[in-house]
Every structure is written in structure tokens, then in C-alpha cells.
C-alpha positions in Angstrom: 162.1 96.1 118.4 163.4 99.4 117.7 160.9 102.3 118.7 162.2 105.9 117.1 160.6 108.6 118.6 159.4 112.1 116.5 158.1 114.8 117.8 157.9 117.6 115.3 155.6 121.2 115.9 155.4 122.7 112.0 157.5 120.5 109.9 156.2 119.7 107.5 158.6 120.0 105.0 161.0 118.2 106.6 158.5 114.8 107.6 158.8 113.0 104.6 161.9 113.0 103.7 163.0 112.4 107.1 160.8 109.6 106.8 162.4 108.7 103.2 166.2 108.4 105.3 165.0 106.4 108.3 163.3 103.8 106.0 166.8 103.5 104.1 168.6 103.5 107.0 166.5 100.6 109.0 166.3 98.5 106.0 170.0 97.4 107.0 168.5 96.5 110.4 167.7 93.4 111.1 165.3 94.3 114.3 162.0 95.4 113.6 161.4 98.9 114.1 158.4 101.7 114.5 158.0 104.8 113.9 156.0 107.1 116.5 155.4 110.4 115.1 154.4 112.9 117.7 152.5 116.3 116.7 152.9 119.0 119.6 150.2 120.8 118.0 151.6 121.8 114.4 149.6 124.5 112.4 151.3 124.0 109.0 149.4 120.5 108.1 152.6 118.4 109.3 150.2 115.7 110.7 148.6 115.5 107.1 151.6 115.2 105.0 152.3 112.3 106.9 149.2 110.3 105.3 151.3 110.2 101.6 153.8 107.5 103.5 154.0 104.0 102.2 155.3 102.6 105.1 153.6 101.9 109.3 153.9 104.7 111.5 152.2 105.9 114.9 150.7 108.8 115.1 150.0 111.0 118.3 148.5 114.2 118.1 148.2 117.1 120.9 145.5 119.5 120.6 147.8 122.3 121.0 151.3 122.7 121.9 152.3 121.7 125.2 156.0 121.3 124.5 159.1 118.2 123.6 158.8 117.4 127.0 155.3 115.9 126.9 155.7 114.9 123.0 158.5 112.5 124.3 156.3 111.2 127.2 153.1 110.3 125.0 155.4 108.7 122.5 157.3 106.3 124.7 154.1 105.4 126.2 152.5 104.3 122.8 155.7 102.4 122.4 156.8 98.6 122.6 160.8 98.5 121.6 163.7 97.7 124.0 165.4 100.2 122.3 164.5 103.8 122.0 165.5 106.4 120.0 164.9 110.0 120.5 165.0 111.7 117.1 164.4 115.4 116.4 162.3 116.3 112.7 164.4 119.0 111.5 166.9 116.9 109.6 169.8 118.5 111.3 170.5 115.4 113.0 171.6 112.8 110.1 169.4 109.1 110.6 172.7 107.5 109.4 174.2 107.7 112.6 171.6 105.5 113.8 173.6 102.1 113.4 176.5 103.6 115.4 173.8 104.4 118.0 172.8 100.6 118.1 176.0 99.2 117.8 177.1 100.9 121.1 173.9 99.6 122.7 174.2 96.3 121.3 178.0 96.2 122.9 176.7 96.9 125.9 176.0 100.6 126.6 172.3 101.4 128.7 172.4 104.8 127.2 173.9 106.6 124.2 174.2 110.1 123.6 175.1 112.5 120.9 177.8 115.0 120.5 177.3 117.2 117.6 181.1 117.5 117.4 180.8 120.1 114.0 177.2 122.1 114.7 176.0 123.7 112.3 173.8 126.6 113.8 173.7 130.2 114.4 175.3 131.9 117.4 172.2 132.7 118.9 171.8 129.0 119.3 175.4 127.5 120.1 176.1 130.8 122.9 172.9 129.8 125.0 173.8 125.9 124.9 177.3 126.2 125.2 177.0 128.4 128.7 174.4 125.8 129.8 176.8 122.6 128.9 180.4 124.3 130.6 179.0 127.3 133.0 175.7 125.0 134.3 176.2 121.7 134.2 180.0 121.2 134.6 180.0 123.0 137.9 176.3 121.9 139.7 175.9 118.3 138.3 179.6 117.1 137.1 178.6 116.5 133.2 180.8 114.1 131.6 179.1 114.9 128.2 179.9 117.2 125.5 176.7 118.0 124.2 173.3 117.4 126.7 171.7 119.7 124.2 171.6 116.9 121.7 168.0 115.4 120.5 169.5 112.5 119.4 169.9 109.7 121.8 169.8 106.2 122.1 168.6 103.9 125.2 167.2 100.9 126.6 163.5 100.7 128.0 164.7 100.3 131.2 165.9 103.4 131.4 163.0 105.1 130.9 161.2 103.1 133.0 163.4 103.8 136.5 163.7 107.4 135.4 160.5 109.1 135.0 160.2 111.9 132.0 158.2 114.8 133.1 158.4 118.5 132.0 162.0 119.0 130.3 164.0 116.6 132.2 165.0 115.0 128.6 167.5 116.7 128.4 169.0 115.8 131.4 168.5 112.0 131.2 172.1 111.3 130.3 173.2 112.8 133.7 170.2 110.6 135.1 171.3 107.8 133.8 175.0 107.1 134.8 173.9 108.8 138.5 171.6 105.5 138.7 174.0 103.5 137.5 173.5 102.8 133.9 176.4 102.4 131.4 176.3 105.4 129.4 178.5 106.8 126.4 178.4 109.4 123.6 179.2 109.6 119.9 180.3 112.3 117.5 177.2 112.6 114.9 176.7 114.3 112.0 174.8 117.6 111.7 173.3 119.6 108.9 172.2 123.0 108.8 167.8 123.9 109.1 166.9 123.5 105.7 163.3 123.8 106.8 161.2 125.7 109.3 162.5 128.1 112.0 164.3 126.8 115.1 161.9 126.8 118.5 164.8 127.7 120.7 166.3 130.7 121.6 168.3 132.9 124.6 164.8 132.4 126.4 165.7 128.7 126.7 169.1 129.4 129.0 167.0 131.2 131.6 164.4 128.2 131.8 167.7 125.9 131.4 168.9 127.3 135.2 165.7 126.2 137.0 165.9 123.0 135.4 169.6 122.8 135.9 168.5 123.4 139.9 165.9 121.4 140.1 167.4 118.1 138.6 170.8 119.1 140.8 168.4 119.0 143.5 166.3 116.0 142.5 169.8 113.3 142.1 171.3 114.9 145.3 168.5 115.0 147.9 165.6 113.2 146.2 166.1 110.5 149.6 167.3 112.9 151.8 166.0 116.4 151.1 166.6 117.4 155.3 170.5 117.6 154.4 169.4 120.5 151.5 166.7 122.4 153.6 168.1 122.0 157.2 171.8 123.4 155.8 169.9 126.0 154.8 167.8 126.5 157.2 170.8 126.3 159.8 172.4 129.5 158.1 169.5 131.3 158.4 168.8 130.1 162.1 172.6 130.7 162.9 173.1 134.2 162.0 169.7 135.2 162.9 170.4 133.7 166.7 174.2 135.2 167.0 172.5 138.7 166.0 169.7 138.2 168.4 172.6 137.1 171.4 174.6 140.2 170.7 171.8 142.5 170.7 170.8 140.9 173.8 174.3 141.1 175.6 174.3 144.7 174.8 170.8 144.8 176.1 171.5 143.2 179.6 175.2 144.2 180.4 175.6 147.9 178.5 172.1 149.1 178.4 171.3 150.0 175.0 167.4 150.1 174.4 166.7 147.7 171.0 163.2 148.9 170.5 164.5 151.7 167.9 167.1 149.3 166.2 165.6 147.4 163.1 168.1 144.9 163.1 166.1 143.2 166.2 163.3 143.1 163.6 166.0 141.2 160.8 167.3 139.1 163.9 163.7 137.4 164.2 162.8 137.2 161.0 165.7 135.0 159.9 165.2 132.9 162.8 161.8 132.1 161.8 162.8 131.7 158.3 165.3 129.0 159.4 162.7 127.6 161.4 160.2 127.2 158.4 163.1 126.1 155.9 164.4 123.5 158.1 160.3 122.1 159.0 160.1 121.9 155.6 163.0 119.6 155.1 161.1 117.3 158.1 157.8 117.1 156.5 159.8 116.5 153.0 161.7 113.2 154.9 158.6 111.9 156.3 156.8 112.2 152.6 159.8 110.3 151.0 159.4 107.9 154.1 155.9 107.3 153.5 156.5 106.9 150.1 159.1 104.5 150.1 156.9 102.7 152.9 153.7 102.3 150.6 156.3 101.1 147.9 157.1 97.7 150.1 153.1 97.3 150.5 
């Protein structure tokens, strides 16, 4: 079973004949598939163009928009395929490129991603993804993909069900997925310009890119050992806070100066507590990854 995933917020030009192409496509297939259309709260009437369809779909519909993140959740939990494909509803991302997508995963590939090779949108929307694909994620997680910014992606259930999607950690899950091992691999696709609709994405979207960029760097380096992350950096703090605090009191014991009027006493204890505080909260982070891997073997 082949379960493609939708999730579309005011589309609703573009649903049915998106729907039109996948049902060409698929007929070639000789897996079953779904469709699982997910509405993150459309105001145009998408969910009610979708009732004209001749063929069996899913339907999922939020009460108002809470964002691709949680669309992509609900809709791989109503789903049953091995195989799942993420596919956005714009029809910028061509459906025939979904046998390449299955070929690779038949041959032996976990996890297939797409690399809009010739993409066909405005600057404002290639300058934000390009800084986050070479200035973010070359640098802080070692990307060995062209294009994480691509909705278009193939995998097996399996890899959904070791790596937990919550908030916008989609579009990290090619990253995800080789660092736990998986066989992962791209393809060129094709891509079309918006015909429909306005794009949902903008510059906005690089500065909310950075904190996820930090948090999953965080999450796949120190998720089992988060003391190495807080207690380096509680160290620094602790370090230069103490050396302060041991010249200040040399000059104290053996030349005589009087600290009460020199703030930098005042900066000297402040980062020593501050290094005390970061590095406690690497301890109480171990013994929560502790106790959960603990209740895990119960």
C-alpha cells in the first residue's frame, strides 16, 4: 500500500486536478494506493471541491490552521501504506515523478528526497531557502542534500515510526534519517511555476528556520547525552567567571585594592552562577534521558 499525503490550506483550485494527475499516474502502479487529503483549516471551500471526485480519498480536517507540521502528523496517523509520500497541493511539484520516487524505494532506499534541480519560484522564495540549505545546514548539521526545502519525499513507515514528527521537523527528516541509519537518496524532480493560490512562505520562514536548524542540531547530537552540550557551556561560563574572581582576589590579598567599588566582582559571580545553573541543567537533563530509557526496558 502506497499512502500519499496532502495537506493543502486554500487550494482549491489546484485539488482536483492534482487529484486528476495522481490518479493517472497510480493507475501504472500495481500497489494499491490512498489518498489522505489533509485541510489545515482552508477558507476558500478546498475541503468541498473535493466531494466532485470519482475516486476514494481520506479526508482530515483542522478547525483552523495549525500549520504543515501537524497536517503531516494527522495524516500519517490515519494512514496504512509501507510507503509514504509527502506531496504538496500547489501543483509545483509534478506527480509524474512519483514512479522514480518508488523505484528508488523499491531498489532499496529507506528514504527519498527531492531536489528541485530547475525551481521555478520567485527570489523572495529561492534567497531564504537557499541561505538555510548552504549557510544553515551545511555548516551545523553536515547536509548531504541539495534541496531539504523540498515537499516532495518518499519513505518507508519505519521511518516515521523511529523518528517522531512534531512541530516542523519535516523538513528535517532527511537529515534524521541517514543520522539513524536509514539508506537515504535524492532525485532531480520536476517543478512548475504557482498557477494557483499565493505561496504561505516567505523571509519570515528563515528566521523560524534558525531555531529549528538549532534545535534539531541539538536534538541528533545530544538527545542521549545532553551534559556534553550544557556542562561545555556551563564550564565557559564557570571558567572565566572563576579566573576573574581569582585575580580580583589576588589583588585583594597581596596589593590591596578594595573590590567593593569595582563591578566586575558583581560580573565575576554572576557568571559563576550561571555556569552553575547551565551545567545542573545538563545533570537533571541526563537523569530524565536515564529514566526514560529505564521505563523503556520496563
Amino acid at each position: 500500500m502506497i499512502s500519499i499525503l496532502i495537506p493543502f490550506y486554500n487550494e482549491s483550485y489546484s485539488l482536483l486536478e492534482l487529484s486528476k494527475q495522481l490518479q493517472r499516474v497510480l493507475a501504472g502502479e500495481k500497489e494499491k494506493y490512498e489518498l489522505i487529503f489533509v485541510d489545515d483549516g482552508s477558507t476558500d471551500g478546498s475541503a468541498e471541491r473535493l466531494q466532485s471526485l470519482k475516486t476514494t480519498y481520506h479526508l482530515i480536517r483542522h478547525r483552523k490552521r495549525f500549520g504543515k507540521g501537524k497536517a503531516l502528523i494527522d495524516g500519517f496517523n490515519a494512514s496504512t501504506g509501507e510507503i509514504i509520500l509527502f506531496l504538496d497541493a500547489d501543483l509545483q511539484d509534478d506527480p509524474v515523478d512519483i514512479p522514480r520516487f518508488l523505484e528508488r524505494i523499491r531498489a532499496g532506499l529507506d528514504f527519498v528526497n527531492g531536489w528541485r534541480i530547475n525551481r521555478q519560484d520567485p527570489l523572495s522564495k529561492r534567497l531564504p531557502s537557499a541561505i538555510f540549505n548552504r549557510i544553515l545546514l551545511k555548516p551545523f548539521l553536515h547536509s548531504r542534500f541539495h534541496d531539504i526545502n523540498c515537499g516532495f519525499k518518499a519513505m518507508r513507515r519505519c521511518v516515521l515510526e523511529e523518528i517522531p514528527l512534531y512541530g516542523d521537523n519535516y523538513r528535517f527528516l532527511p537529515i534524521l534519517a541517514h543520522e539513524n541509519g536509514f539508506r537515504v537518496g535524492e532525485i532531480k524532480v520536476i517543478h512548475h511555476f504557482r498557477q494557483y493560490g499565493k505561496s504561505k512562505y516567505g523571509l519570515l520562514r528563515l528566521f523560524f528556520g534558525l531555531f529549528d536548524t538549532m534545535t534539531t542540531y541539538f536534538i541528533y547530537r545530544f538527545s542521549e547525552r545532553p551534559l556534553h552540550f550544557f556542562g561545555m557551556i556551563g564550564s565557559i561560563f564557570f571558567s572565566i567567571g572563576s579566573l576573574i574572581a581569582l585575580n580580583l582576589g589576588y589583588q585583594r590579598i597581596f596589593a590591596g585594592r578594595l573590590l567593593y567599588r569595582r563591578p566586575i566582582l558583581l560580573l565575576a559571580i554572576l557568571l559563576i552562577i550561571v555556569g552553575v545553573q547551565i551545567i545542573m541543567t545538563g545533570i537533571i537533563a541526563e537523569l530524565l534521558v536515564y529514566i526514560s530509557q529505564k521505563n523503556k526496558k520496563v
